[in-house]
C-alpha positions in Angstrom: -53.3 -17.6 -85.5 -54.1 -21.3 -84.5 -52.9 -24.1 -86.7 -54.3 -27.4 -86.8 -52.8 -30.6 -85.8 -54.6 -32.6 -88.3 -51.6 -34.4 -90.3 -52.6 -36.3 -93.6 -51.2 -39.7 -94.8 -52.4 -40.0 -98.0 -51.9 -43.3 -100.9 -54.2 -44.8 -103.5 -54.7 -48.5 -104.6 -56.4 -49.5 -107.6 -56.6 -53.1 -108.7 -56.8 -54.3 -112.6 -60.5 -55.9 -113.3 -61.3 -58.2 -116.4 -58.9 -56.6 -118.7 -55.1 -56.9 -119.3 -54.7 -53.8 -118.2 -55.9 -51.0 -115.4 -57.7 -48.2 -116.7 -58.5 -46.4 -113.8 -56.7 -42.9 -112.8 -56.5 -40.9 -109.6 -55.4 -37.7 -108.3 -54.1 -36.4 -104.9 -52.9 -33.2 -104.6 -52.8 -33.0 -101.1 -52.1 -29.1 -101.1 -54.2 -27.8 -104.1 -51.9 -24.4 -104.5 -49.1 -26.3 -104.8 -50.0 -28.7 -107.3 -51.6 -25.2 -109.5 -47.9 -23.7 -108.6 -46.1 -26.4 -110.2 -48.2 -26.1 -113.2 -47.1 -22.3 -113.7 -49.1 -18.9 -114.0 -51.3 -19.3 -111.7 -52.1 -16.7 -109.1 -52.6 -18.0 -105.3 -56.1 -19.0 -104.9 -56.3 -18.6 -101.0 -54.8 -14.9 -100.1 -57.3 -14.2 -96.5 -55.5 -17.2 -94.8 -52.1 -17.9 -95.3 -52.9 -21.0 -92.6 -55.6 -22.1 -95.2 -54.6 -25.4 -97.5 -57.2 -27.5 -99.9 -56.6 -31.1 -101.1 -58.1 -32.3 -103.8 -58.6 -36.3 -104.0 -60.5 -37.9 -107.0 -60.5 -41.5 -108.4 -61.5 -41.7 -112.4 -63.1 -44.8 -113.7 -61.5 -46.0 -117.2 -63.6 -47.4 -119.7 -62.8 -48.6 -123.0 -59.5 -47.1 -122.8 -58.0 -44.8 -120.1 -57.6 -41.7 -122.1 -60.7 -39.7 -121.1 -59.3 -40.9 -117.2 -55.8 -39.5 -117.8 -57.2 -36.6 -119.1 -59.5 -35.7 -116.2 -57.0 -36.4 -113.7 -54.5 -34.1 -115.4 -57.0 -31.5 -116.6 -59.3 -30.9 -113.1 -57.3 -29.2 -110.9 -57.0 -26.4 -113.6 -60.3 -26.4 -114.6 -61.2 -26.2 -110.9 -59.2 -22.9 -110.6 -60.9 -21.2 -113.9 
């Protein structure tokens, strides 16, 4: 089996615009499977290729508020697996 030497360096920056506060939310799971493990119950998604690992990267925009952001970036990776 061949593995890849691709290595990942991952952050996230996000700057406060005309209000007091930032409203923005992100999310970096850079292995999805582990990020689902750490949630609990949930089956491996990827069982072909043990060698096989998904990220998943996603920057939400908060408006009036940053509840529905927060939500989404807590919320997607499950809904992504159901």
């Amino acid at each position: 089996s061949s593995t890849s030497a691709l290595r990942w360096e991952v952050g996230a920056v996000s700057e406060c615009g005309i209000r007091e506060w930032n409203e923005d939310s992100y999310l970096i799971a850079s292995n999805l499977q582990d990020a689902l493990n750490t949630k609990g119950g949930y089956e491996t998604v990827w069982r072909d290729d043990e060698n096989h690992q998904a990220g998943l990267f996603a920057l939400f925009d908060g408006h009036l508020g940053n509840h529905a952001a927060r939500f989404a970036a807590e919320k997607l990776p499950q809904f992504i697996y159901d």
